[in-house]
N, C-alpha and C positions, 0 to 999 in steps of 0.2 A: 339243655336250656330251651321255654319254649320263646317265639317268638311274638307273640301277641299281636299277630294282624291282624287287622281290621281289611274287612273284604267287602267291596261293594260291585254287584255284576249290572250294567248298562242295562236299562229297563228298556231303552230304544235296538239294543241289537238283536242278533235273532232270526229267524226264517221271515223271508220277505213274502207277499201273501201269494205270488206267484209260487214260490217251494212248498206253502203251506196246502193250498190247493192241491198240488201234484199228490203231496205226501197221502191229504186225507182219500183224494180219490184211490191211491195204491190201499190203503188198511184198509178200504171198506171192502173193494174185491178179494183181497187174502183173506178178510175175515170170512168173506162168502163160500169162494172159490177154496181157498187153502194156498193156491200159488198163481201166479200172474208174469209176464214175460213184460221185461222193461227197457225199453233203446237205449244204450248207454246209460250210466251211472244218473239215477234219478234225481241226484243234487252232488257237487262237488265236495261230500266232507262224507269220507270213507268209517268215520265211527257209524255214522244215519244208516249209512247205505247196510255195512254189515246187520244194524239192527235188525232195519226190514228183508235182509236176503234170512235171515232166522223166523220168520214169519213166514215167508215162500216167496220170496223176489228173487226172479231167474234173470238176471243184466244180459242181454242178448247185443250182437253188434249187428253191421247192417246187412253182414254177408250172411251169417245166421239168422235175416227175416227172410232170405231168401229162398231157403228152403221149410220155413214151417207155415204151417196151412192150416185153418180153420179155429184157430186158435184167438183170445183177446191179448193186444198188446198196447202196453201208456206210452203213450209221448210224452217226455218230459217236459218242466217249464219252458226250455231253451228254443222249440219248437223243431219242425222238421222241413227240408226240401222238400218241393212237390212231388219229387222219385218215391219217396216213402210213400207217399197217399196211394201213389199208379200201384206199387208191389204191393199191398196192401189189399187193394181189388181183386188184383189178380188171383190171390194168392186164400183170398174170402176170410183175411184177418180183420178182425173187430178191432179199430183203434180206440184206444181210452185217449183222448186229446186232452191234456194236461198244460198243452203251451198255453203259455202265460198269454193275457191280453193284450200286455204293455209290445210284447213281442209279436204277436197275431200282427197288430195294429203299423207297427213298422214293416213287417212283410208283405203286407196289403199297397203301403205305401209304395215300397222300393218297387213290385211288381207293374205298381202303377208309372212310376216315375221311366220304368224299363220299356212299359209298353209306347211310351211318348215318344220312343226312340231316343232316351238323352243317356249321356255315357254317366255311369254312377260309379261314384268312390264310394268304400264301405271304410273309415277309419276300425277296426278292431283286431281280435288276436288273431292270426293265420292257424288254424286248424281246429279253433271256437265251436261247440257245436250249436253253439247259435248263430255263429258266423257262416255254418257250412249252409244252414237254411234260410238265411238269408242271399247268400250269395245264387242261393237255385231257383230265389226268383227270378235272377236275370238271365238264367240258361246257364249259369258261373261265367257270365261276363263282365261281370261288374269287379273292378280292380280295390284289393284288399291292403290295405299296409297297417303295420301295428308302429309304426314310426316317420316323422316325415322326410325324415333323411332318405328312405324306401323311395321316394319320388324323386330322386335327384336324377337323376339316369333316366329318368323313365318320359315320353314326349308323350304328355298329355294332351286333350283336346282344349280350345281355345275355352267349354262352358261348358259346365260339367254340376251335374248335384252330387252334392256332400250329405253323406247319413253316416253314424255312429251306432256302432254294438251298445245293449241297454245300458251295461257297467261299467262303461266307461267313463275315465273324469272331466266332467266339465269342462272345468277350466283348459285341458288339453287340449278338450275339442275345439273352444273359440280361438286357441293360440293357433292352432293348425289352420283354419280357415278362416283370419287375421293372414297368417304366412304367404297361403296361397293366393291370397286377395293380391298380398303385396309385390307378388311375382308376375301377377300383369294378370290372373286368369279370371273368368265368372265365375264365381260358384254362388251356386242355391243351396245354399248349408238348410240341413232340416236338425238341428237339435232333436232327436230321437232316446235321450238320456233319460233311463225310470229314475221321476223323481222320488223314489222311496228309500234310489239309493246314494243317488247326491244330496240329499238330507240329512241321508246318512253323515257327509263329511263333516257339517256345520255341529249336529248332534255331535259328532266323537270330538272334533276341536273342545267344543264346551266341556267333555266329560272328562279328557284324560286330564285339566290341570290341575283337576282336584285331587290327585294321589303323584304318589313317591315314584311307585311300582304300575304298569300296565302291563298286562298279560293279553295277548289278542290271539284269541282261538279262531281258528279256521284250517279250512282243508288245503293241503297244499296246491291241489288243482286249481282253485277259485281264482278265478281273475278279479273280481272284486275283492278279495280277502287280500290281496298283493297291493290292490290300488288302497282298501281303507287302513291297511297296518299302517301304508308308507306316512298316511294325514297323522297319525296316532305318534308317529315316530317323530315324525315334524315339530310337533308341537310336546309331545314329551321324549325329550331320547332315551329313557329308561323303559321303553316297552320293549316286552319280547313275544316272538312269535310260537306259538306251539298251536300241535294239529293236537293232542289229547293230556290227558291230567301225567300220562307220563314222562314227558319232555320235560315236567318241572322240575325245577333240584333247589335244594336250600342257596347255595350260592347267587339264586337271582334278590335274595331279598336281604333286608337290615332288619333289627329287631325294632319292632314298633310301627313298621310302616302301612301306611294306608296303603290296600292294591285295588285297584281299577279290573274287572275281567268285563271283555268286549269282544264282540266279532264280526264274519260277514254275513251276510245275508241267506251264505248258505248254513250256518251256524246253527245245530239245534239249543234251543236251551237246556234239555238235559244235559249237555256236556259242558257247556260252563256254569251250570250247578256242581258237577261231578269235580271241575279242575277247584269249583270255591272250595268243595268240602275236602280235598287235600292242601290244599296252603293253609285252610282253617285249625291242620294237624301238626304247621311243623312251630 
């Protein structure tokens, strides 16, 4: 029996221009070079990455820039601690610098806020690799929690500045620094949130009530892709998560149903083209 879906994929989701940047600057060197050495996984959604490791994307970690030399290597959107830049010198590797703006511009800051002397919270995920480059402005002095419960135990300083990882949710961040207001402390909260991708929330609210079915493709690493499913979830409970067109099975859907495909930021569109043209088949 076939089912007759009707498929519509979110015009708004998709690589943010920060992923898109990184990406074109990786094809242009492979297309030169043939292969190119890249820090960690150059976007969080493992279909992208296998494509361009098929092109010559060599995923290096950080102990492995340690020993190569003379060589060009990308920094990814997420950007990097200033260690990377020193080994780099040293070492007479060409950086492709790929880190996103939105990110530059908060490491600039936090570095600035550190040199002031003032003690900084970093609200985001503990071992983020944007979190680890941010945290190396402040020499990794700067105190990290992905929860505020994390601070219960912990004796903070009487005034303190508040900053947030790009992907994090809004709303969490004003409750958290609401919270700590309310516990007696100062905080100089800096909303440091891309708004490309808290846009993102209000966009997916409006999008998923128009279908039955929502499919939300993303990489399981993505911290964004965990924060925008839960919005998509919220407001439809019939979404499901899947990282490629394989995780799907006839069982998510009815016959007749309008389905929704959406994703995160790390999201190529080629693969929620790829997940439409298999539900388009059952």
């Amino acid at each position: 029996m076939k089912y007759n879906l009707e498929v519509t994929i979110d015009n708004d989701s998709g690589f943010c221009f920060g992923v898109v940047y990184a990406i074109d600057m990786a094809e242009e060197i492979l297309a030169e070079d043939g292969y190119l050495y890249c820090l960690g996984d150059i976007v969080h959604n493992d279909e992208e990455v296998s494509r361009l490791k098929l092109m010559g994307l060599k995923i290096i970690s950080h102990e492995d820039l340690l020993t190569i030399k003379n060589e060009k290597v990308l920094i990814r959107a997420h950007g990097e601690a200033p260690e990377t830049y020193r080994t780099a010198l040293e070492n007479n590797i060409t950086l492709i610098d790929a880190s996103c703006p939105v990110v530059l511009k908060l490491q600039n800051r936090i570095k600035n806020t550190y040199d002031s002397k003032e003690k900084v919270l970093i609200f985001g995920k503990h071992g983020h690799a944007e979190v680890i480059g941010l945290q190396g402005q402040t020499n990794n002095e700067a105190l990290v929690f992905q929860d505020i419960a994390e601070l219960d135990n912990v004796e903070l300083p009487q005034k303190f500045t508040l900053y947030s990882q790009t992907t994090k949710s809004t709303d969490k961040f004003y409750q958290i620094k609401d919270e700590l207001i309310s516990r007696g402390y100062e905080v100089k909260a800096n909303d440091t949130i891309c708004r490309q991708v808290s846009n993102r929330y209000d966009d997916l609210r409006k999008f998923v009530v128009h279908y039955d079915k929502i499919i939300f493709v993303s990489g399981k690493k993505s911290s964004n892709g965990k924060v925008l499913f839960e919005v998509c979830k919220q407001i439809n409970p019939n979404t499901y998560f899947i990282s490629s067109e394989q995780e799907l099975s006839l069982q998510m859907f009815n016959a007749q149903d309008k389905v929704g495909i959406c994703g995160a930021t790390s999201t190529p569109m080629w693969l929620m083209e790829k997940v439409k043209a298999t539900i388009l088949e059952y």
